[in-house]
DODRENLO-503812 format. One record per atom (N, C-alpha, C): residue number from 1; residue in three letters; chain; atom name; x, y, z. Coordinates in pm, 1 decimal, padded with zeros to 6 digits. Layout:
+-----+------+-----+------+----------+----------+----------+
! seq ! type ! mol ! atom !       px !       py !       pz !
+-----+------+-----+------+----------+----------+----------+
! NUM !  ALA !   A !   CA !        X !        Y !        Z !
...
+-----+------+-----+------+----------+----------+----------+
REM end
This chain:
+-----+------+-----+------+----------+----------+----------+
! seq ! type ! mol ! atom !       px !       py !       pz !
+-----+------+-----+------+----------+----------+----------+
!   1 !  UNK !   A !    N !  00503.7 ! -02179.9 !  00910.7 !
!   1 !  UNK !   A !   CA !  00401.5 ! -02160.6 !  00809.5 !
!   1 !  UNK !   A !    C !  00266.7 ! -02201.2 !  00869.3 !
!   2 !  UNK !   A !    N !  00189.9 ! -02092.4 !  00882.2 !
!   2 !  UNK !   A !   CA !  00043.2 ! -02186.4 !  00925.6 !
!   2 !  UNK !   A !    C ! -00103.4 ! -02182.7 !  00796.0 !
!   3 !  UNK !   A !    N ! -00027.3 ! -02247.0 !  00700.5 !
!   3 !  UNK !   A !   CA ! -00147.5 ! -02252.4 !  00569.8 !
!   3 !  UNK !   A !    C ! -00178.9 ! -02153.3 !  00503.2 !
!   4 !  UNK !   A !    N ! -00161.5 ! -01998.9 !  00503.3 !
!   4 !  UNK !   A !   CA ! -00217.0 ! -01909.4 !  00434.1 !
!   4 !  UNK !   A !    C ! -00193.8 ! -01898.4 !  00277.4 !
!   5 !  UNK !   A !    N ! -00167.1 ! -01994.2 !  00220.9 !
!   5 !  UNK !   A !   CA ! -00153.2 ! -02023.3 !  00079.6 !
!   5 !  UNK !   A !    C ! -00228.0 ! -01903.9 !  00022.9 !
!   6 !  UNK !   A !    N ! -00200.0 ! -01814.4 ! -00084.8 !
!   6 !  UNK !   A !   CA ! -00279.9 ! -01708.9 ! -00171.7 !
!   6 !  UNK !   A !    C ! -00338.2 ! -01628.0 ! -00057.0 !
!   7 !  UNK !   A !    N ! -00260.2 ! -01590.3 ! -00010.4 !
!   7 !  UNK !   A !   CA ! -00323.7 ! -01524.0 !  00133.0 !
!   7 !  UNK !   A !    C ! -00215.6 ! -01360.1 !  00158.5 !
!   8 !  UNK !   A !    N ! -00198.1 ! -01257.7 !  00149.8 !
!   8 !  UNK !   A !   CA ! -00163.6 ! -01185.8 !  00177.8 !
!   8 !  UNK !   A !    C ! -00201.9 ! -01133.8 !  00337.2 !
!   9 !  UNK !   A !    N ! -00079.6 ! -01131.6 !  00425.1 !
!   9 !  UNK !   A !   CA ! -00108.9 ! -01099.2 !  00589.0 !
!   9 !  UNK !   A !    C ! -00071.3 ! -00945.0 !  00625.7 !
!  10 !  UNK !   A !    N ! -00167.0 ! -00876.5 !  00681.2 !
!  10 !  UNK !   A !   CA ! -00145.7 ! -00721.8 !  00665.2 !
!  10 !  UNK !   A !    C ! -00166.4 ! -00670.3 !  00834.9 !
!  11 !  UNK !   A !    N ! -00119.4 ! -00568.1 !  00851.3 !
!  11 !  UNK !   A !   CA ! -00200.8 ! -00520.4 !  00988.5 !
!  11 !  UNK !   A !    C ! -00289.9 ! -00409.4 !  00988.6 !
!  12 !  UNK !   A !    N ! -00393.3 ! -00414.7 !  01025.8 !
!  12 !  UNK !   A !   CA ! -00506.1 ! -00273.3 !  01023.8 !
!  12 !  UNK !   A !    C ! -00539.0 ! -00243.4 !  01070.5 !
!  13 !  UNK !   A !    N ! -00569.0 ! -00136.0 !  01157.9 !
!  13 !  UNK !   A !   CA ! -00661.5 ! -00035.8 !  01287.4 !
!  13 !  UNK !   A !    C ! -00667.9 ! -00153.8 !  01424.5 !
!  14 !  UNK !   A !    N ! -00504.8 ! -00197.9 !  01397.8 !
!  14 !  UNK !   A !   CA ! -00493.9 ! -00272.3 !  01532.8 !
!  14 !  UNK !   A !    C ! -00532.8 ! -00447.7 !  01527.8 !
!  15 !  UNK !   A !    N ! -00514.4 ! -00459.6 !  01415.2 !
!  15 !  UNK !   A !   CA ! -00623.1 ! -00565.5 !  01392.1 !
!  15 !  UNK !   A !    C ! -00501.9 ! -00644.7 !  01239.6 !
!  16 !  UNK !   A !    N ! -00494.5 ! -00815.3 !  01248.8 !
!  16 !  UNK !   A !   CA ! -00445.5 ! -00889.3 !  01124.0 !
!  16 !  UNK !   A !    C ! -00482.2 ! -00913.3 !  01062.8 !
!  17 !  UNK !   A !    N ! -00489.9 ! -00864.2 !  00919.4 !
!  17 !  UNK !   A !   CA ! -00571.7 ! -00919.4 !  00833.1 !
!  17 !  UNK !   A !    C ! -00521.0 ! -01073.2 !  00771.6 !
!  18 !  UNK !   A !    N ! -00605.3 ! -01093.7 !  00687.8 !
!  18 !  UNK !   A !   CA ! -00571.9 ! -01193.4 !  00585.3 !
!  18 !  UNK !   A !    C ! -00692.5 ! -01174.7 !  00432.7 !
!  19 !  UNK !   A !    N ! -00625.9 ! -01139.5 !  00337.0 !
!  19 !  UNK !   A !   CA ! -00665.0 ! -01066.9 !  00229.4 !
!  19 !  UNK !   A !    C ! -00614.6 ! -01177.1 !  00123.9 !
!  20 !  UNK !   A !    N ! -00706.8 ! -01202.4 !  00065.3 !
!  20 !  UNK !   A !   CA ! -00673.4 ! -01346.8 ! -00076.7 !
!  20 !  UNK !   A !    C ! -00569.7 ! -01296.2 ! -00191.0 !
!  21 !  UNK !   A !    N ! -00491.2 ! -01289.8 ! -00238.7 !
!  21 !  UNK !   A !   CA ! -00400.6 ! -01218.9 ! -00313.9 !
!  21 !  UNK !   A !    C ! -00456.1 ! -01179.0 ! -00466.4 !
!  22 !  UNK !   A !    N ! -00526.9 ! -01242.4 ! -00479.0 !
!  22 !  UNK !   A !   CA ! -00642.0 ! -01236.1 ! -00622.3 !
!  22 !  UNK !   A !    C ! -00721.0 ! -01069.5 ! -00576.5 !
!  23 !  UNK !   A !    N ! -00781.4 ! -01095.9 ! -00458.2 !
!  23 !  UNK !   A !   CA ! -00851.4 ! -00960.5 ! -00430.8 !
!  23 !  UNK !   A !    C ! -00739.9 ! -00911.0 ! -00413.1 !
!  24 !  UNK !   A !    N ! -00645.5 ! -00865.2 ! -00348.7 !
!  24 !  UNK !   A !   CA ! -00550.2 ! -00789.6 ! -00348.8 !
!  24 !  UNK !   A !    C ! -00482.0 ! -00697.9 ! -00435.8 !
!  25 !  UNK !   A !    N ! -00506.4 ! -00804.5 ! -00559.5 !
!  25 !  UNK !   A !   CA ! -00398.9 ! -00755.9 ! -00674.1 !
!  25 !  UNK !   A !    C ! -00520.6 ! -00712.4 ! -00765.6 !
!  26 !  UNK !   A !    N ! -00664.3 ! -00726.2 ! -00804.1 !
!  26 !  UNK !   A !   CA ! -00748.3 ! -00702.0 ! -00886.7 !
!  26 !  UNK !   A !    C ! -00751.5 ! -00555.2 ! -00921.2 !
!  27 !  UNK !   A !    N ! -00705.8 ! -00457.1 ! -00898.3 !
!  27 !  UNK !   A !   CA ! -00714.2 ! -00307.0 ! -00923.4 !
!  27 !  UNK !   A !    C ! -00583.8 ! -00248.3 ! -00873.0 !
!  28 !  UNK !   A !    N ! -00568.1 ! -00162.7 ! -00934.1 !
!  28 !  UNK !   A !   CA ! -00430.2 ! -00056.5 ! -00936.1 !
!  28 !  UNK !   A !    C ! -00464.1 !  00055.1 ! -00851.3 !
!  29 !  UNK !   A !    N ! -00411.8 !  00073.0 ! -00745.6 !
!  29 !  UNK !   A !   CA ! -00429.4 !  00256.2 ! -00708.7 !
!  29 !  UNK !   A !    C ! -00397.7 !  00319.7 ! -00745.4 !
!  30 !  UNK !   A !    N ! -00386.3 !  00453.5 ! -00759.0 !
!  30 !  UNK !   A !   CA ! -00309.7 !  00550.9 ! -00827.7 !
!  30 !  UNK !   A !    C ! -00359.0 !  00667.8 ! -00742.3 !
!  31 !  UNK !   A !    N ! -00200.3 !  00749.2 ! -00770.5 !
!  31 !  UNK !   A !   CA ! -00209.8 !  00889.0 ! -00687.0 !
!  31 !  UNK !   A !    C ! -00196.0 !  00978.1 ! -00783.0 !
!  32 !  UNK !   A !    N ! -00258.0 !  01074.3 ! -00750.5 !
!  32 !  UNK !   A !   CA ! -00211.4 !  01234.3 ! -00828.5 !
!  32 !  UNK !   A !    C ! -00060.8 !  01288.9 ! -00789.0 !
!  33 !  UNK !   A !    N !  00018.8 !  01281.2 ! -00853.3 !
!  33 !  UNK !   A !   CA !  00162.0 !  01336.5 ! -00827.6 !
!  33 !  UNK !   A !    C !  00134.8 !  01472.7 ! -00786.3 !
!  34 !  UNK !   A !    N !  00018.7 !  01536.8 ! -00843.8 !
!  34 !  UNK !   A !   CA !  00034.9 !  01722.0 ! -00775.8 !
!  34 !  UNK !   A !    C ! -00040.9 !  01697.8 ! -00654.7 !
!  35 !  UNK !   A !    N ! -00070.4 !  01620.9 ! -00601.8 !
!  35 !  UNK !   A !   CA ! -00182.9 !  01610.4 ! -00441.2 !
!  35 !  UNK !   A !    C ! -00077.6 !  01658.1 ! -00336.4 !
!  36 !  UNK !   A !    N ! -00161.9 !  01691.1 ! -00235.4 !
!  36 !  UNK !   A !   CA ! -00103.1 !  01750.6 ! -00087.4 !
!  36 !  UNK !   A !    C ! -00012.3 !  01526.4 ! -00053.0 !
!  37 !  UNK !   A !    N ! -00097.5 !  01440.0 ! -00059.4 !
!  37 !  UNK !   A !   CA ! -00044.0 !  01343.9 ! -00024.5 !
!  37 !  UNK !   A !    C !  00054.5 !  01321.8 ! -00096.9 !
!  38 !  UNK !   A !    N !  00080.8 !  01352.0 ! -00235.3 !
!  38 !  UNK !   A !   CA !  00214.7 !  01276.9 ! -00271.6 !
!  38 !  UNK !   A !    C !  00327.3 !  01384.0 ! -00250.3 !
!  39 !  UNK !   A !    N !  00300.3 !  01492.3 ! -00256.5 !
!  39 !  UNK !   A !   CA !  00378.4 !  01594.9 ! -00200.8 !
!  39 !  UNK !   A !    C !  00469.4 !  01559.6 ! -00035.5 !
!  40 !  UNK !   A !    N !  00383.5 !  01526.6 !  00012.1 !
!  40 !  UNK !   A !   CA !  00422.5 !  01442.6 !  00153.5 !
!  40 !  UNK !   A !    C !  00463.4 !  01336.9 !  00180.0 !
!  41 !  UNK !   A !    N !  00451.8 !  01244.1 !  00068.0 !
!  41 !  UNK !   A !   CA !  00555.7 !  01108.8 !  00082.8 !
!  41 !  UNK !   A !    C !  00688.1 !  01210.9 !  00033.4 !
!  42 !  UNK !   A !    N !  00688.0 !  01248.8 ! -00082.8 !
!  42 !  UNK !   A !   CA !  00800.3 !  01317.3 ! -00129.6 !
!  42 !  UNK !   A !    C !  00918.2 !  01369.8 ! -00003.6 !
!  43 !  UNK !   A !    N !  00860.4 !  01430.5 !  00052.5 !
!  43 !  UNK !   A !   CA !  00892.8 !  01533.8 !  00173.7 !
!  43 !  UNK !   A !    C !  00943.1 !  01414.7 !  00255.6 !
!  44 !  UNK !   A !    N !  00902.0 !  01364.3 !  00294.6 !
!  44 !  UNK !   A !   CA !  00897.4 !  01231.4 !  00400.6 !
!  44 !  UNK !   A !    C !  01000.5 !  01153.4 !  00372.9 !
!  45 !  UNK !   A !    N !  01018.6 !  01112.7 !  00263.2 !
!  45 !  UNK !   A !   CA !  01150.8 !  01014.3 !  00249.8 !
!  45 !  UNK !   A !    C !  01263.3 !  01097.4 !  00167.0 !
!  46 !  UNK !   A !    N !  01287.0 !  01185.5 !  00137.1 !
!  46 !  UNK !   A !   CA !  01354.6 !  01260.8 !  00089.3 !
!  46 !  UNK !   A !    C !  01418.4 !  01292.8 ! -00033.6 !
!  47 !  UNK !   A !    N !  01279.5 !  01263.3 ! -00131.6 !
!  47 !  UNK !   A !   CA !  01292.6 !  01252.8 ! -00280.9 !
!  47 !  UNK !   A !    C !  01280.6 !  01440.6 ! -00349.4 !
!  48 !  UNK !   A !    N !  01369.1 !  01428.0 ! -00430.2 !
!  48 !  UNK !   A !   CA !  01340.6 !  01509.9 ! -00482.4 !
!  48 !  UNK !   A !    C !  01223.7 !  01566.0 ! -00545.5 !
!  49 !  UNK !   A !    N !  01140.2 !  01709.0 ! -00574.8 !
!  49 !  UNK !   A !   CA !  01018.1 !  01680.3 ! -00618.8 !
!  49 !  UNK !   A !    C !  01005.2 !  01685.4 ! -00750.1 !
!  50 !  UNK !   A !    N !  01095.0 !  01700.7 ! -00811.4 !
!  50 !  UNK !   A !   CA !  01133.5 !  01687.0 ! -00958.8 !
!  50 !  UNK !   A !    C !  01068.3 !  01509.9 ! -01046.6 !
!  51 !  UNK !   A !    N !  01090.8 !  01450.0 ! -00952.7 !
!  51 !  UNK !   A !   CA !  01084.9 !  01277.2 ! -00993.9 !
!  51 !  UNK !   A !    C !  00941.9 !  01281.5 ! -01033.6 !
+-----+------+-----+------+----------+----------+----------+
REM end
């Protein structure tokens, strides 16, 4: 353990983050289910596109 209490540890463009979990969690993303991207997770892990 090296202290990151409320600390979320991520990796990014090569690089570790450390992101406060308060900012982390303050907003929801959301995708469009009809987008080219969710179409492609779909595809990708092998969900039906019905879901």
């Amino acid at each position: 353990m090296s202290g990151r209490t409320g600390m979320m540890v991520g990796y990014w463009n090569q690089h570790f983050t450390h992101v406060p979990i308060v900012m982390a969690t303050q907003k929801r993303k959301q995708i469009d289910p009809q987008s080219e991207l969710w179409q492609q997770v779909l595809g990708a892990t092998g969900q039906p596109r019905w879901m």
